[in-house]
C-alpha positions as CSV (number, residue, x, y, z in Angstrom):
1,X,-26.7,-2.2,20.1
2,X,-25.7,-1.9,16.4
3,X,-22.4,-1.0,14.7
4,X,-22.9,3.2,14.5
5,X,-24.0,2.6,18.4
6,X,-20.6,1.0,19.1
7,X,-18.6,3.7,17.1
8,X,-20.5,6.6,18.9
9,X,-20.1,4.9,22.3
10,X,-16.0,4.2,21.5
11,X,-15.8,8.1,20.3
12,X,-17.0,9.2,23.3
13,X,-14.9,7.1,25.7
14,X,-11.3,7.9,23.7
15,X,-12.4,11.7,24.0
16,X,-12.6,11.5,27.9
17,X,-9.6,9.4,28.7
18,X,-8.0,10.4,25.7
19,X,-4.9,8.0,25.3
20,X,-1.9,8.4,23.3
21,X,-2.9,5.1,21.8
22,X,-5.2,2.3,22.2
23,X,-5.6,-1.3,21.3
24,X,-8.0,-4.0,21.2
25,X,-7.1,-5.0,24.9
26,X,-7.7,-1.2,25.6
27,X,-11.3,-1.6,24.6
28,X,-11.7,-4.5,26.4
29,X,-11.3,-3.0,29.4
30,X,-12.8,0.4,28.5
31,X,-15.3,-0.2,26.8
32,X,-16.4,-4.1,27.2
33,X,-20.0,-4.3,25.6
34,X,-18.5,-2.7,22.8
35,X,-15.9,-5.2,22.4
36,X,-18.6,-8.1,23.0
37,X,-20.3,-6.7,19.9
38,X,-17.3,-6.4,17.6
39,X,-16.3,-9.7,18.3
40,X,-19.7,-11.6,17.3
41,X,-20.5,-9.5,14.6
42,X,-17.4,-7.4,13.2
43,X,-15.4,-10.2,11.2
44,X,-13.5,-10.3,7.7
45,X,-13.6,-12.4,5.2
46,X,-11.4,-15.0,6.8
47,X,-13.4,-15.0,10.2
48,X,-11.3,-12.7,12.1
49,X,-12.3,-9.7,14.0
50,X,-11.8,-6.6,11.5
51,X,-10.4,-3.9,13.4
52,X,-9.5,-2.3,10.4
53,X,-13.7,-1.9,9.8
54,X,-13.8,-0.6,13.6
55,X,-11.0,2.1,13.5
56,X,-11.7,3.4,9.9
57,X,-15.1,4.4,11.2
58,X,-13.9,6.4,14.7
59,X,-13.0,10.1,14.5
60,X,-10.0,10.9,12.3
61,X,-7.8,12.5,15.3
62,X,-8.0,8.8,17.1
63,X,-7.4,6.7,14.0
64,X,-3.8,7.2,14.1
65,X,-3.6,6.0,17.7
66,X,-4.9,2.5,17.2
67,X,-1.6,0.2,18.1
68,X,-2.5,-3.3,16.4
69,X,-1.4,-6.8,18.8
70,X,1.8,-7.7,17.7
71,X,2.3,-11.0,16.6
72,X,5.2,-12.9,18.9
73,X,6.5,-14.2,15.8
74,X,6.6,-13.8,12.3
75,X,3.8,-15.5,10.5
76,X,4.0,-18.9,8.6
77,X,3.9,-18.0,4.8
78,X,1.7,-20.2,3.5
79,X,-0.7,-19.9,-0.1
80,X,-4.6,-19.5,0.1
81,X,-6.3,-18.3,-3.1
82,X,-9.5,-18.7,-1.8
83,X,-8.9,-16.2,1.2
84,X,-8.2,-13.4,-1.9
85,X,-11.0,-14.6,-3.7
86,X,-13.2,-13.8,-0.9
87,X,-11.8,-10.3,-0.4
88,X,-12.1,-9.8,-4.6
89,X,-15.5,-11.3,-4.8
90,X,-17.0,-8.4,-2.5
91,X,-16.4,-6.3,-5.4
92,X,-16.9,-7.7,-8.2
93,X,-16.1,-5.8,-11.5
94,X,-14.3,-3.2,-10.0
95,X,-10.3,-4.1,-10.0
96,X,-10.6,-1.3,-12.5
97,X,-10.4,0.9,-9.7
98,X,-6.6,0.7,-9.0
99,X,-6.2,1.6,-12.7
100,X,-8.7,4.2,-13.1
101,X,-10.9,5.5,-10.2
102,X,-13.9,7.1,-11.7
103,X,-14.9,9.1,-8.1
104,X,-14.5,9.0,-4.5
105,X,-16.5,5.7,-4.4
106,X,-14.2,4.1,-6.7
107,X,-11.3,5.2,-4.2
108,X,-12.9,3.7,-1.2
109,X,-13.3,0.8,-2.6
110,X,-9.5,1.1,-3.8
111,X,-9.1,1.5,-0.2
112,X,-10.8,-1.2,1.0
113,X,-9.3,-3.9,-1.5
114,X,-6.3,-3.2,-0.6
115,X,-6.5,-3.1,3.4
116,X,-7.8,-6.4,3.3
117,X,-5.2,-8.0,1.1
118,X,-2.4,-6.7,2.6
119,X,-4.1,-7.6,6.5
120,X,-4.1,-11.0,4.5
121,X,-0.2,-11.0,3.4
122,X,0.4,-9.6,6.8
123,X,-0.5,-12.8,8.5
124,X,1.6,-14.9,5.9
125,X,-0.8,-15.2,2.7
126,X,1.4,-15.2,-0.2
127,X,-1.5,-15.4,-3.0
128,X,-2.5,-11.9,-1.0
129,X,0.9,-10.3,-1.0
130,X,1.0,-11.5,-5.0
131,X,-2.4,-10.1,-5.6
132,X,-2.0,-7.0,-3.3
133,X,1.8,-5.7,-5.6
134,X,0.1,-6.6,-8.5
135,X,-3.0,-4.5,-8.2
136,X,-1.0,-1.1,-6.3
137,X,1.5,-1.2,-8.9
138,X,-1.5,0.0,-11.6
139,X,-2.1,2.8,-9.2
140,X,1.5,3.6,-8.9
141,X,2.3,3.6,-12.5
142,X,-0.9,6.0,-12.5
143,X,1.2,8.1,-10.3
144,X,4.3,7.9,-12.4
145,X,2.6,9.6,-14.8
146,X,-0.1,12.0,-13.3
147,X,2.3,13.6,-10.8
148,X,5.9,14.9,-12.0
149,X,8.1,14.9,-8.9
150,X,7.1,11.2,-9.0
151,X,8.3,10.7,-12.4
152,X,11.5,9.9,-11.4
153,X,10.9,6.5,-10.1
154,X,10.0,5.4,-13.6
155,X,13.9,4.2,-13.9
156,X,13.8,2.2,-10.5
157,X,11.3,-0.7,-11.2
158,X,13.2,-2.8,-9.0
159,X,13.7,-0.2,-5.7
160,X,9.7,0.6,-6.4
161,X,8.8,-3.0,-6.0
162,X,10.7,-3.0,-2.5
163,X,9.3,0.2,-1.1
164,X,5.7,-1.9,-2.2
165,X,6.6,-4.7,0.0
166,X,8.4,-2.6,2.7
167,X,4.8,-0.7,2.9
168,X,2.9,-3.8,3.1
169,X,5.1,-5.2,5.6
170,X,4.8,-2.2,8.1
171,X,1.3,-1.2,7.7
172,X,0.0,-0.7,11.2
173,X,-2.1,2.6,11.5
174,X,-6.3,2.3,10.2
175,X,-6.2,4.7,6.9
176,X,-5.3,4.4,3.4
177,X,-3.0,1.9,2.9
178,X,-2.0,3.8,-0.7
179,X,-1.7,7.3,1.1
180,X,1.1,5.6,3.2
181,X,2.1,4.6,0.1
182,X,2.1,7.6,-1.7
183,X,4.1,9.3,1.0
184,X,6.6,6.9,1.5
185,X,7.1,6.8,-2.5
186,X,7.3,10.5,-2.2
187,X,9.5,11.2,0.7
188,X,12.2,8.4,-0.7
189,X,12.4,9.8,-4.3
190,X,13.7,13.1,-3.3
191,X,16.7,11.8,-3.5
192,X,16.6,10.0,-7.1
193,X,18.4,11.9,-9.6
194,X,15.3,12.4,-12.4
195,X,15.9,10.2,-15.5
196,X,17.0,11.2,-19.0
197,X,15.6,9.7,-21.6
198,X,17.2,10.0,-25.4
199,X,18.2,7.8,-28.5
200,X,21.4,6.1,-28.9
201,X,20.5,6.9,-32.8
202,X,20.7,10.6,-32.5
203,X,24.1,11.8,-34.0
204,X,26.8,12.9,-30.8
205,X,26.9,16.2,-32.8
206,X,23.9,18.6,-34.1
207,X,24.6,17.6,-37.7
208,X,27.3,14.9,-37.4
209,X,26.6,11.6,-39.3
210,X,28.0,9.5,-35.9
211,X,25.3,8.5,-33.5
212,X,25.9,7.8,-30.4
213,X,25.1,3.8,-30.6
214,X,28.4,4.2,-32.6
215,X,30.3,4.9,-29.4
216,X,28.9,2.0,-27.1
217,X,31.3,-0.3,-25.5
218,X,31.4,-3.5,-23.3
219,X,34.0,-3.2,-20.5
220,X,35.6,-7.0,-20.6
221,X,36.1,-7.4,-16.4
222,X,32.3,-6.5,-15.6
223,X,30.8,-7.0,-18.8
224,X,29.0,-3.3,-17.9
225,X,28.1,-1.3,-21.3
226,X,29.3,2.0,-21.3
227,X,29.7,5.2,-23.8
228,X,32.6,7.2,-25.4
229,X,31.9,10.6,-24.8
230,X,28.9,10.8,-22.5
């Protein structure tokens, strides 16, 4: 039995019993052999068994079904370069992808990077988490600009970066972690007011020698800067 074997063999068994969702303890009692198999030789780059691998591979309609164990507790935070190293050093010389993916390649890759390090901060890796906001936020800041009704988050730096680690936080389903993303980002900036961007040296009238810096003023209870006129 190979890998493709197991795939074709758990495709089959989810289309006859079709289930409203499945887990790992669902294949173990399903589907055993295949189970066996993806436990000896379906690991990450921390040792544990990659689901993510498994599920990314089955038919699209089942993908969505795969209910991950939850953990009793929250994890232990704890730091572990090494384990992101080890995700990273898969591909090496081509963190340009969350920047600028060439082709679809590129995006699976994207893809892939990024499931892994957010599985990692999932399970308490800090150095992941870090490594995982810091790479997605190239590709957001891509999207800032590409796509216009996401323009507006350009102003809200600081309710992006919490959406980042809300997503990263609730990632269950097998998929692209930045198409959740995307959505999410999406969805919760309908309701942004778009920003306005101008000069505070522009005159306050067509013509007028006053600009408006001219008419800026610090309230003295909340020390909140605010404008004559606007």
């Amino acid at each position: 039995m190979d890998f493709d074997q197991v795939i074709t063999i758990l495709n089959r068994i989810l289309t006859d019993k079709n289930p409203n969702t499945f887990s790992s303890s669902w294949v173990l009692t399903n589907a055993p052999q295949c189970y066996r198999f993806i436990c000896r030789n379906v690991r990450n780059e921390t040792g544990r068994i990659d689901w993510d691998k498994v599920t990314i591979a089955l038919e699209k309609r089942f993908q969505r079904r795969w209910t991950p164990a939850r953990k009793a507790n929250s994890p232990t935070p704890y730091e572990d370069p090494s384990e992101v190293e080890a995700v990273l050093s898969k591909h090496p010389d081509k963190l340009y992808v969350f920047i600028v993916p060439s082709d679809r390649s590129d995006r699976i890759i994207r893809n892939l990077i990024s499931i892994s390090l957010v599985r990692l901060a999932q399970y308490g890796n800090l150095s992941a988490k870090k490594e995982a906001m810091k790479l997605v936020r190239y590709t957001i800041d891509g999207w800032l600009e590409r796509y216009r009704f996401m323009s507006r988050w350009a102003s809200y730096d600081e309710e992006i970066q919490k959406h980042l680690e809300g997503c990263i936080r609730r990632y269950r389903y097998t998929g692209s972690f930045l198409n959740y993303l995307f959505r999410t980002l999406q969805y919760a900036g309908r309701g942004l007011p778009p920003a306005y961007e101008y000069s505070l040296d522009e005159p306050v009238v067509p013509g007028s020698r006053k600009c408006w810096i001219e008419n800026v003023y610090q309230d003295a209870e909340t020390n909140e800067l605010h404008i004559y006129g606007s």
